[in-house]
N, C-alpha and C positions, 0 to 999 in steps of 0.2 A: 442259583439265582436268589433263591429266598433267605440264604447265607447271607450273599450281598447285602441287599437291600436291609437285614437287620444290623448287618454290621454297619452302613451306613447310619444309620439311626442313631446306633449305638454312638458313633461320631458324633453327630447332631444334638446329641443330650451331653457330651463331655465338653462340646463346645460351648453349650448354652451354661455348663457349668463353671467352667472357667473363665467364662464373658460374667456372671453373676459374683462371682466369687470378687472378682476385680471391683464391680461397680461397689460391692460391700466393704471390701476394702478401704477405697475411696469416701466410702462415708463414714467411715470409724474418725473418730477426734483427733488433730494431731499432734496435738499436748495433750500427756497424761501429768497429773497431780499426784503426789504422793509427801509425807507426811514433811521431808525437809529435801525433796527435790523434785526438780519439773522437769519431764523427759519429752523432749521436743522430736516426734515420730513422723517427719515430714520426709525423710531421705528413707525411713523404713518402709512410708507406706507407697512412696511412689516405687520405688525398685519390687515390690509384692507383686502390687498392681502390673506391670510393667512384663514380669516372670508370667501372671498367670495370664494377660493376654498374648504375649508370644508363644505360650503353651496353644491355645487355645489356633493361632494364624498358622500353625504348626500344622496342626490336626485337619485344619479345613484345608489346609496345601494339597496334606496327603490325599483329604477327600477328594475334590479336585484334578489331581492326578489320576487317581483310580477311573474318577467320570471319563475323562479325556481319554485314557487307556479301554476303555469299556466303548468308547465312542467308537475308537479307530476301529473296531473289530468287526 
């Protein structure tokens, strides 16, 4: 049991990581400037964002599943 419940956890912090990581993304600038070109990071940063929340609605599935499997018992 006490397996479980850290392995949950452990889910809990990967989620809250890849929920973070996303919002950070999201606030990075999405024109970069460099000395004779301007790289326009708009389709880079949403498809990031995009990966690391799907990572993240992945994990909580699993979570989720495991609760309900843990329910039925």
């Amino acid at each position: 049991m006490l397996l479980k419940v850290s392995f949950s956890l452990f889910l809990f912090q990967e989620i809250e990581k890849f929920r973070s990581l996303a919002r950070e993304i999201n606030s990075l600038p999405t024109v970069a400037h460099f000395d004779m070109v301007q790289l326009d990071c708009d389709d880079l940063k949403r498809g990031l964002a995009t990966k690391a929340n799907r990572f993240a609605d992945q994990l909580l599935q699993r979570l989720a599943e495991e609760h309900r499997a843990e329910n039925r018992r």
